[in-house]
Structure formats: C-alpha cells, structure tokens
C-alpha distance (Angstrom), angle and dihedral (degrees) to the residues before:
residue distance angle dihedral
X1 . . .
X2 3.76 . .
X3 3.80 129.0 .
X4 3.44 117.8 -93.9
X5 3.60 102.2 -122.0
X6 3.74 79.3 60.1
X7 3.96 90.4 85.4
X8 3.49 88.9 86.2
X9 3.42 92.4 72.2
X10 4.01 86.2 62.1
X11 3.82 91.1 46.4
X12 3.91 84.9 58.1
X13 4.12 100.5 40.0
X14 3.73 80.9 42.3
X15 3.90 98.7 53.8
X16 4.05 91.8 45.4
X17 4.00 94.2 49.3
X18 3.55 84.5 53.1
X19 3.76 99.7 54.5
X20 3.69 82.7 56.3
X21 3.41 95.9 50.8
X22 3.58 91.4 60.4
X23 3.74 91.7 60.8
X24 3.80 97.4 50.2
X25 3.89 88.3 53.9
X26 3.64 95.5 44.0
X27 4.40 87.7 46.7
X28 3.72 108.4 20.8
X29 4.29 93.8 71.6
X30 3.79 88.2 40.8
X31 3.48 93.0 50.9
X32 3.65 95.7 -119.5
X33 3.83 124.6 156.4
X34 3.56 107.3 -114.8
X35 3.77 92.7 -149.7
X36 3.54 103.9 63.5
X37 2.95 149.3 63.3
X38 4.15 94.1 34.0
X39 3.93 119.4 -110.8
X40 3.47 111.1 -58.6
X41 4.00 141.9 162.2
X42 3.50 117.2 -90.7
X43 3.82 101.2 -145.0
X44 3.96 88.6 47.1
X45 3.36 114.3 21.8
X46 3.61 91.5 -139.8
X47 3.68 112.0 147.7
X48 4.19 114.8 -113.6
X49 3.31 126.2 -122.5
X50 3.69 134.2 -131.8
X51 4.26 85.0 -95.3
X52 3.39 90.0 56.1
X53 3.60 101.0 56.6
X54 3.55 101.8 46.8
X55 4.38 100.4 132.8
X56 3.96 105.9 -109.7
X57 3.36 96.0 -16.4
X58 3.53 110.7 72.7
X59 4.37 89.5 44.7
X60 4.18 80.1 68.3
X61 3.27 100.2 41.4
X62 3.36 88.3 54.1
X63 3.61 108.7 42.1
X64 3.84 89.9 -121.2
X65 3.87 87.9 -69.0
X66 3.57 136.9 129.3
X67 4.23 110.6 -108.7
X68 3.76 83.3 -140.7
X69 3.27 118.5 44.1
X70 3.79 102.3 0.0
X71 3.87 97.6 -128.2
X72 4.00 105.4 149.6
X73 3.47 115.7 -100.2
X74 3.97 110.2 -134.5
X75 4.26 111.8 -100.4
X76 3.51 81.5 -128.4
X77 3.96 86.4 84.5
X78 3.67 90.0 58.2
X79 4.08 97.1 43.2
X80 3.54 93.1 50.0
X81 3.88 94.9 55.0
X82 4.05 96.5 42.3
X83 3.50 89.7 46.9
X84 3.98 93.4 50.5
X85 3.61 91.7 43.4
X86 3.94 96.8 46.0
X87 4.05 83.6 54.7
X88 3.70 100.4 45.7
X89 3.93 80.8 45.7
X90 3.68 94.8 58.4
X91 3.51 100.5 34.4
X92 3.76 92.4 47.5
X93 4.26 81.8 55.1
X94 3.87 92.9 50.3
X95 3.59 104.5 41.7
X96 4.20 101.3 33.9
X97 3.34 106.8 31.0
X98 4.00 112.1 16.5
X99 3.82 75.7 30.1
X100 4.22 143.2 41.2
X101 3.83 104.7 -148.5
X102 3.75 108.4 99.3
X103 3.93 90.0 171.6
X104 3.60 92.4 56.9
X105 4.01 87.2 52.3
X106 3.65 91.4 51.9
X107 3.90 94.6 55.2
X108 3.72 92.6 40.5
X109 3.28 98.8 54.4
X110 3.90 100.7 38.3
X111 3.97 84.0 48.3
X112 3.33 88.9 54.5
X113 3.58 104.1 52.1
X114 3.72 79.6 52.8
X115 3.36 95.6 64.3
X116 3.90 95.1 39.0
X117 3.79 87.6 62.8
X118 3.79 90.4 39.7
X119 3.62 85.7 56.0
X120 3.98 102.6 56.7
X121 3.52 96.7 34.1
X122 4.15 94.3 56.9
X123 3.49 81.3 47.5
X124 3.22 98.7 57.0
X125 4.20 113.6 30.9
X126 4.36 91.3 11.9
X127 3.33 87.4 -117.6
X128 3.44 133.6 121.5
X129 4.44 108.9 -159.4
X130 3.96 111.1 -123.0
X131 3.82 84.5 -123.1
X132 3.70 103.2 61.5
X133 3.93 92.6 55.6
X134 3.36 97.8 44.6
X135 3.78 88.4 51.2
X136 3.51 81.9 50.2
X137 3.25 102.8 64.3
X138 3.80 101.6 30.7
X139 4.40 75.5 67.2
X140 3.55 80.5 50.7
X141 3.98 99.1 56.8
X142 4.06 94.6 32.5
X143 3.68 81.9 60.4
X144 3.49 100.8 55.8
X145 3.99 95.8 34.2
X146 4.05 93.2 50.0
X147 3.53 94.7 38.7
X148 3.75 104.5 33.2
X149 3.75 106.3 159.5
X150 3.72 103.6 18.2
X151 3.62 121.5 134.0
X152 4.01 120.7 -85.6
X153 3.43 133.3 -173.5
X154 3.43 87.8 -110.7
X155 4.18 102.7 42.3
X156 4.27 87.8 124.2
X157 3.58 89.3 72.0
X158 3.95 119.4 73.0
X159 4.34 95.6 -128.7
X160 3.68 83.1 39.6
X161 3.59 94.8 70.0
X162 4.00 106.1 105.6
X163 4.04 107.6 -115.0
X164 3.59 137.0 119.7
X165 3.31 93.9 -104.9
X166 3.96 101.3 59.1
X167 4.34 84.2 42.6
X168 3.49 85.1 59.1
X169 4.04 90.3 44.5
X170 3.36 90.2 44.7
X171 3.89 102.0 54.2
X172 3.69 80.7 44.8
X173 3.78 95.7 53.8
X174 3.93 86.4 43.9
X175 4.22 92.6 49.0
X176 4.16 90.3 43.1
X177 3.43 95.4 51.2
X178 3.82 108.5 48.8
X179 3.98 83.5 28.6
X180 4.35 78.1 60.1
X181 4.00 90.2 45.6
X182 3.69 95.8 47.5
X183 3.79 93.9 45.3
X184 4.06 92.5 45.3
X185 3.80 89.6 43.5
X186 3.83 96.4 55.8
X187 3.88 95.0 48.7
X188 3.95 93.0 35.3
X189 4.00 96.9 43.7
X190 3.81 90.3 22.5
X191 4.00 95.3 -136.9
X192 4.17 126.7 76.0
X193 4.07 105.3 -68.7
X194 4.06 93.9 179.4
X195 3.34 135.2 39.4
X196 4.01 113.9 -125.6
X197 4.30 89.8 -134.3
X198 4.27 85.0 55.6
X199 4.23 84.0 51.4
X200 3.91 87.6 49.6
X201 3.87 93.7 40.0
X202 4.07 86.7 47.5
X203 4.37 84.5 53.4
X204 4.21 92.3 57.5
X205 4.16 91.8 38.9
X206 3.98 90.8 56.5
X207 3.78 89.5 43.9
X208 3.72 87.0 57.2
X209 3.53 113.1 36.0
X210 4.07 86.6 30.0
X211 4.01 113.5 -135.2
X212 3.76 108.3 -49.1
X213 4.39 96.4 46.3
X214 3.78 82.7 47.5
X215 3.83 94.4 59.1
X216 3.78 82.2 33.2
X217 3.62 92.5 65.0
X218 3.84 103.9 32.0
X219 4.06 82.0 62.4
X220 3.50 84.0 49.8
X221 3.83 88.0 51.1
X222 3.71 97.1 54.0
X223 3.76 91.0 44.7
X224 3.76 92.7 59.8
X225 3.80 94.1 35.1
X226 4.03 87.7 58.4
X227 3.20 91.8 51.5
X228 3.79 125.6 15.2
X229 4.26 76.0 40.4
X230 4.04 94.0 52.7
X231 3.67 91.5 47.0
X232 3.71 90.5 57.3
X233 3.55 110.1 37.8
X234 3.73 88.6 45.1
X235 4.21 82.2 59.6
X236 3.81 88.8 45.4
X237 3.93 89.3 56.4
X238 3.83 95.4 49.4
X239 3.99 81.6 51.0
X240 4.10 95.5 45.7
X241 3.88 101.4 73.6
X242 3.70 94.3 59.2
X243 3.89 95.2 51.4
X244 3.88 99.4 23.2
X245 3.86 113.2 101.1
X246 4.03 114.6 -128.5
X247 3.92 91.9 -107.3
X248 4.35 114.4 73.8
X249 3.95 114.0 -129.0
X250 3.76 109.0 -108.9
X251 3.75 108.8 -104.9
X252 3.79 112.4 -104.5
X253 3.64 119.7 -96.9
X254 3.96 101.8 -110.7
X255 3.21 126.4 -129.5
X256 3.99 118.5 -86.2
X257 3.87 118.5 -107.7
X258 3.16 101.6 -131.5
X259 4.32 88.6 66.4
X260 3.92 90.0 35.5
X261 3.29 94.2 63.9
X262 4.14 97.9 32.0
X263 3.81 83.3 66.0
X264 3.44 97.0 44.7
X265 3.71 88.8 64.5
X266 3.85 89.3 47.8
X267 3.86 86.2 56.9
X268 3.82 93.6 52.0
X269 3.82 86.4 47.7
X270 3.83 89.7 46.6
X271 3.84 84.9 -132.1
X272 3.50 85.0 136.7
X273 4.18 90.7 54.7
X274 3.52 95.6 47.8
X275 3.98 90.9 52.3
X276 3.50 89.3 51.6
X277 4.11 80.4 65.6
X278 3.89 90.7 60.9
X279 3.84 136.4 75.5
X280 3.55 112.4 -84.4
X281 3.38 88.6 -112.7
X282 3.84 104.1 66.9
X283 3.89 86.2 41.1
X284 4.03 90.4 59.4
X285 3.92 80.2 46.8
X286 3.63 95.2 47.3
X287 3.66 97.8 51.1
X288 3.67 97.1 42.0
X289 4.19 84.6 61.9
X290 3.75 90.1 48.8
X291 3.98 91.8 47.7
X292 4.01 96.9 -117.6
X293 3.77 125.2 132.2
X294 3.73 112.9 -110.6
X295 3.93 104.2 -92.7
X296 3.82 94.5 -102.7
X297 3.76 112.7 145.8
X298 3.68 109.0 -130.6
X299 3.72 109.8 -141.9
X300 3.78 110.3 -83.3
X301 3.92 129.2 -124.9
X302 3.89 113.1 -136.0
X303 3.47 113.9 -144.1
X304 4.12 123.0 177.5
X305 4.08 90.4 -108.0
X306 4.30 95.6 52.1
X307 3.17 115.4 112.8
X308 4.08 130.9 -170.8
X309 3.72 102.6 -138.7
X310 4.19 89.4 -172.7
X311 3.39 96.0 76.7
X312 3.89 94.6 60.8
X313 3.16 93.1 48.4
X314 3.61 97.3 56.2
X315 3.59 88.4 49.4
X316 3.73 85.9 49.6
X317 3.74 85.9 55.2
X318 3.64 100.4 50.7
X319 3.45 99.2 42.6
X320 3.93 86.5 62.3
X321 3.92 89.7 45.2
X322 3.81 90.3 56.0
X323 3.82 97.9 32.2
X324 3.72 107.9 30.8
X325 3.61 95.9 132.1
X326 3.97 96.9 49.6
X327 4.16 90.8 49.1
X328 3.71 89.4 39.2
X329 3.58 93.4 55.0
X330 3.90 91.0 47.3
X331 4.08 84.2 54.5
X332 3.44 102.9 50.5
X333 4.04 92.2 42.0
X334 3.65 94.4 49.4
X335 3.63 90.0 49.5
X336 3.84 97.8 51.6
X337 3.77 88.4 43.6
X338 4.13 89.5 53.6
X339 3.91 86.3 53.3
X340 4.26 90.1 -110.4
C-alpha cells in the first residue's frame, strides 16, 4: 500500500497518457502515423512546443487557442485529458493505496484510456480503430493470465472467477452475443443493426470483466443509450430542418448476410485480432482469400436518427471497472431474490 500523498503521482502519469490520447484519436481514424511528424496544430502546421503541450494546463493558459495562429483548439483536447487523469487518479487510490495490486492498476488504467479514446473517436467518425480493441482485449487476457486467481468483484459466481479460461469465455460470450444481435437485426429489420467495431469492442470487454461484468455493462449500455441517446438525437432532430436539404439521403445498401455473418465467425475466432498483428499487406491478402472487403471505413453519412452505440458501451465498461462491487452486489441480490 502506497502513501496517500502518493496519488499525485497518478494525477501526473494520468495527465501525460492523456495528452497522448488525444493524438491517437485525432490520427488513428485518419490513418495517420502517430509517430511522425511531431505534434503540431492542425490549422497551421506549426510545430508545438514543450509550453504548448503541457496536459490541462497549457488549454487554460491559452484560452483554448492556438499561440500561433489563434484558431480554437476543440474542448475535446481538454475533456479527454481531465477525464484520463480523474481515472488514473481514482484508480491509482483504489488499487495502491485503499488497495495492494499494482498489476491490476496497470491494466485498469491502460484499459481505460483505451476505452476513453474509443469513446470520442466512435463519437466522432462511428468507427471504432482495429487497434484500440485489440489492445483491449490483449488488457483483457494479461489480466486474467497475470492475475489468475485474484479476487473479483464477481468471484461468487462460477464465470466470474478470474482465469484465462473464463477471459477467453467471456470475450467469447461478449463476440457471440452482439455477433447474434447484429445477425438477427439485419434479417429481422432488414438493414445493418450493429456495427462490426461494437462486436470487436464487445470481444476485449468480456475478456476483461469476464462473462457476468460484460453483461453487466452491456445493460449498462442500453440504459444510457435509451436515455442519454434519446435526449440527444431528439436535440439533433430539432437541429436537422435548418441544415437538412429538402431531398432525404437514400438509405445505405446494407451489408449482405451471407458476409455479416462470415465475419462474425472471424470475430469469435479472433481471426480478425490476430490480423491486426500482421503487415497490412498480408491482411489485404488474407481477406481477399476469405472474400471480405478490406476493413476500410467508407466515409459515413450522419443523419439525425444515427446513433454510435461504442460510446455506451465504453461507458458501460467503465462504470463496471470503477463500480464493480456496487453492480455486482445488485447481480447477485437480484438473483437470490428471483430464486436463481
């Protein structure tokens, strides 16, 4: 157990990984390298200094302005790095000083990171990047693998019990059963009803939460999507007749079942994950032998109805990370008062 004037060593670490974070959601849907070129505006080009990267700080001093050229830099810059920070913070609290397991720290708060930049990004472009859900649940596994036996929140249930084999059940679980949604949803509703990077995302959140948090948190997901979701597309439609053109978009053509559900078993094999691995090359190869497009996202018409699903189910996610005992609790009491 640390110290607790130690947590503001995970204010710090918390700060920096979220500076980075904000580059891998501004490069990783625009298929930028996030190596080079170095950090830079985007109106200007001009390369920032060491003052202008400074997390949180250097959006205030600022005013949330270029020192350049002045062109506003997007709040989301500033969101992304409080809200990293505030949950390295808190998880640094619960697992190293309330708590003694420094592993489980480091794959909590790396996971989620993840899922903060999954979050803004699906928002965004409604897309969720390969690379983040594969990260995902490569957390998920190293969890269970390094920490096989530990105690989880949700240890009284039999897939609750933290080993690699109920991760791997549990990204399983989390793959089959939005796999089963999107496949019932295109021949029930007879267009696309889930996206294929919220199956993928679903695969690395039952690897890490194992079975139970994963249903836990897609509940959770459909909560906040009813709600927080109704709230906003109802705004969006109040918005739509002053921007939308007198002619409707055609619908997109959706996507033919015989590949939905061909790549739905790819997921459940993590073929998909262990491409990810490879050059982009033998991946292009790879799919063109099993008859699938190359997983390019082609760019995506908005419409006041659309709906990113991704970000509540990273919400989902996190809210079980941070509250595992509370839901867990709720579970397990429900269940014994339904007799189960």
């Amino acid at each position: 157990m640390l110290p607790s004037w130690s947590l503001v060593f995970g204010i710090v670490f918390g700060a920096a990984v979220g500076s980075f974070l904000n580059m891998l959601v501004y490069r990783l849907p625009r298929n930028l390298s996030i190596v080079f070129p170095p950090s830079h505006c985007p109106a200007c080009g001009h390369r920032l200094g060491v003052l202008d990267l400074v997390p949180l700080l250097s959006y205030l001093f600022l005013r949330g302005r270029c020192r350049y050229c002045r062109a506003p830099i997007p709040i989301r810059y500033f969101l992304v790095e409080a809200w990293n920070t505030a949950l390295w913070a808190w998880l640094w609290h619960q697992w190293l000083i309330a708590g003694d397991l420094p592993l489980r720290f480091v794959i909590y708060a790396f996971a989620s990171s993840v899922l903060i930049a999954i979050f803004f990004i699906d928002l965004e472009h409604y897309l969720i990047p390969d690379e983040l859900n594969v990260a995902l649940l490569i957390l998920g596994l190293l969890h269970a693998g390094l920490l096989a036996g530990a105690a989880t929140d949700w240890s009284w249930a039999s897939l609750g019990v933290l080993s690699f084999r109920n991760a791997v059940l549990g990204a399983l679980v989390g793959a089959g059963l939005l796999s089963l949604i999107a496949i019932l949803g295109r021949v029930g509703l007879r267009k696309d009803a889930m996206g294929h990077g919220d199956i993928k995302l679903a695969r690395g959140m039952g690897a890490l939460l194992l079975a139970p948090g994963m249903l836990t948190a897609f509940a959770l997901a459909i909560a906040l999507g009813a709600t927080i979701g109704g709230i906003w597309t109802l705004l969006r439609y109040r918005k739509a007749p002053a921007n939308a053109s007198t002619l409707e978009l055609p619908e997109p053509e959706p996507e033919p079942i015989a590949s939905l559900v061909l790549a739905c078993a790819l997921y459940m094999l993590w073929v998909d994950a262990l491409l990810t691995l490879l050059p982009q090359r033998v991946q292009q190869r790879v799919y063109a032998l099993l008859g699938q497009a190359e997983e390019v996202e082609e760019p995506f018409v908005e419409t006041p109805h659309t709906l990113p699903f991704g970000p509540f189910l990273s919400l989902g996610t996190l809210m079980v990370l941070l509250f595992g005992e509370v839901f867990a609790g709720w579970v397990r009491a429900y269940l014994e008062w339904a007799g189960l």
